[in-house]
C-alpha positions, 0 to 999 in steps of 0.5 A: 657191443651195444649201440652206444659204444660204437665210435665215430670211425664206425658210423658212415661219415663223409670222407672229408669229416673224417679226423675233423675236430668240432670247431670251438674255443675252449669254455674254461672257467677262469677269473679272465675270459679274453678269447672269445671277443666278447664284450665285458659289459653285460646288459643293465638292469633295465635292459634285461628287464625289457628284454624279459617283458618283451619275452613274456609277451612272445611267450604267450604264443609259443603255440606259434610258429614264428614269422619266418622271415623276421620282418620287422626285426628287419626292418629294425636292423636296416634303420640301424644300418643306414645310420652306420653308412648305410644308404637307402637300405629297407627291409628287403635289404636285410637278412637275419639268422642265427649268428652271422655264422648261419648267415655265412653258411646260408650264402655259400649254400646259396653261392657255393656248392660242388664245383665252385670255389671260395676264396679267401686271404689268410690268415683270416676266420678260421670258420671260412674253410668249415662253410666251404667244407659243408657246402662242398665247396672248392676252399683257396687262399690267397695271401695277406702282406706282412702287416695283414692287408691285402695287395690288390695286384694279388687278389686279382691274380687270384680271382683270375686264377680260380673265378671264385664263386664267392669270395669272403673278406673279414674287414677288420680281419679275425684274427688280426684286426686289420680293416680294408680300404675301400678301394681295396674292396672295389677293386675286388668287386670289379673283378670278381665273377661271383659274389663277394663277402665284406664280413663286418663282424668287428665294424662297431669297434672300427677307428673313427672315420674308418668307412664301412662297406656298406657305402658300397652297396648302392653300386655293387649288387654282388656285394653282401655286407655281413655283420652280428649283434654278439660283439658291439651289442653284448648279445653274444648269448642272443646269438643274432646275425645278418646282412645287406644286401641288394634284394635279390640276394635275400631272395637267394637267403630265402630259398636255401633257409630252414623254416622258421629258421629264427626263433620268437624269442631270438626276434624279440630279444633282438629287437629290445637289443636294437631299440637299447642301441645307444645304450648298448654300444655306449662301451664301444667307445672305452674298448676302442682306448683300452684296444690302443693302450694295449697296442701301445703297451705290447709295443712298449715291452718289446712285442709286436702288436697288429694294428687293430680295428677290432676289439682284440689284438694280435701279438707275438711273436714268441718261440714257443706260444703255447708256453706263454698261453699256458701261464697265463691260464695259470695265472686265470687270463684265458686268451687265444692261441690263433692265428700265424705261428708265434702269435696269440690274440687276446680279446679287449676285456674291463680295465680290471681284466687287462691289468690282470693280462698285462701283468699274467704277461710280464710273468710269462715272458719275464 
């Protein structure tokens, strides 16, 4: 046997990691693609020829290293906070990683660890317990009601049940939509002896007059609000998260990050991104109707539709699941099967690409 032919069970693997699977979505190639969240919008020309002027320049000095703590990519994204509810927020409010999946496994590096706890309401991001895992953190979860939200009375059992060290709330969940109430939040921070996470993955797609939870941030300094420029801004490529916070907590980021965790051409990209943002985001809009019209049009069919401040929707609920998924895919509508059992999800895509899913659908369930 030759060293390429030894299997995983045969190399000293954490126990945990044993007969885990790498997390991901599948990648078919397909007319469709609704299982990602995505935006279908890519950039305009203009953009994308910004974006690579922007790049030639930085990469006249890829020699260097990048500056490590992104700061004037920082200072970008605080600007475009404090006009989505953001109070105040300055440079030393923000943090910046490769995905707001990074960010999230740089705070339970920083928060969670080998006898502290994360919790959670499910369902919620199926990623939640891969953090907790890789940081050897304890993973529990509460419940959500039947319509997704959280009963405050129950989240404050369960924070005096386990003193969770951090504890993470998806607002609007994945992968049902759902948005939390402020004074859900509050209460939650109130009571919780450690640090809790408003994961705002989705906030751009959220209804109008939805508040986000950065408007918290001010009186609560163990909140961290987190938020990503893959959905709204098209960038899922770019691969850009970060968050808000009070200064201390990006001190904690800066201890557990890798050097020169975030590349030039990462910053520079973000930055055009940022500078675009109206442009950018000039969809958010028209995938907040076409979210409702399916909404409306599951309901209308007989399914049931969770309400949804994301750009995806929540439906069921089905005998057999895997079934309808299967015949959409052979109908060329990729979408995902998550979340409780019966239920499917399926991203917001063009106008075009939702007719293609409403009537793949109507095949299936005929």
């Amino acid at each position: 046997m030759t060293a390429f032919e030894v299997s995983l069970d045969q190399l000293p693997l954490r126990d945990e990691l044993r007969g885990e699977r790498p997390y991901g979505a599948p990648q078919l190639d397909v007319a469709v693609r609704l299982n990602v969240n995505e935006n279908p919008y890519p950039p305009s020309e203009s953009v994308v020829a910004d974006i690579a002027r922007s790049v030639t320049i930085a990469a006249r000095e890829l020699n260097r290293y990048p500056d490590r703590d992104a700061v004037a990519l920082r200072a970008d994204l605080a600007s475009y906070l404090t006009g989505d509810g953001g109070s105040g927020l300055g440079v030393d409010n923000v943090w910046a990683a490769n995905g707001s999946n990074e960010i999230m496994l740089q705070v339970l590096q920083a928060f969670g660890g080998p006898g502290r706890v994360a919790l959670s309401f499910a369902p919620t991001y199926s990623m939640y317990p891969e953090y907790a895992r890789d940081t050897h953190t304890r993973w529990v979860t509460g419940r959500r009601g039947d319509d997704f939200t959280i009963d405050t009375e129950h989240a404050l059992l369960q924070i005096a049940e386990h003193a969770p060290s951090v504890i993470l709330l998806a607002s609007p969940n994945n992968p049902t939509g759902t948005a939390l109430p402020l004074d859900v939040i509050e209460a939650i921070c109130a009571a919780a002896p450690g640090m809790v996470v408003v994961d705002e993955a989705y906030a751009e797609f959220r209804h109008e007059g939805t508040p986000s939870a950065l408007v918290l941030l001010p009186r609560h300094p163990r909140l961290i609000v987190t938020r990503t420029m893959s959905k709204a801004f098209a960038l899922a490529g770019g691969r850009l998260g970060y968050l808000a916070a009070a200064p201390a907590v990006v001190d904690a980021m800066r201890i557990v990050r890798l050097p020169y965790h975030l590349s030039a051409i990462s910053q520079v990209v973000a930055r055009v991104a940022l500078a675009h943002s109206d442009e950018l985001l000039a969809a958010v809009a028209e995938l907040r109707a076409e979210r409702d019209d399916t909404v409306a049009w599951l309901r209308s069919i007989g399914l049931q539709a969770a309400d949804s401040d994301a750009n995806f929707v929540l439906f069921g609920l089905f005998d057999d699941r895997h079934a309808v998924w299967q015949c959409l895919l052979d109908h060329g509508v990729l979408i995902r099967e998550t979340g409780p059992e019966g239920w499917l999800r399926v991203s917001i895509g063009t106008r075009q690409e939702m007719v293609a899913f409403r009537c793949a659908l109507q095949e299936a369930i005929a």
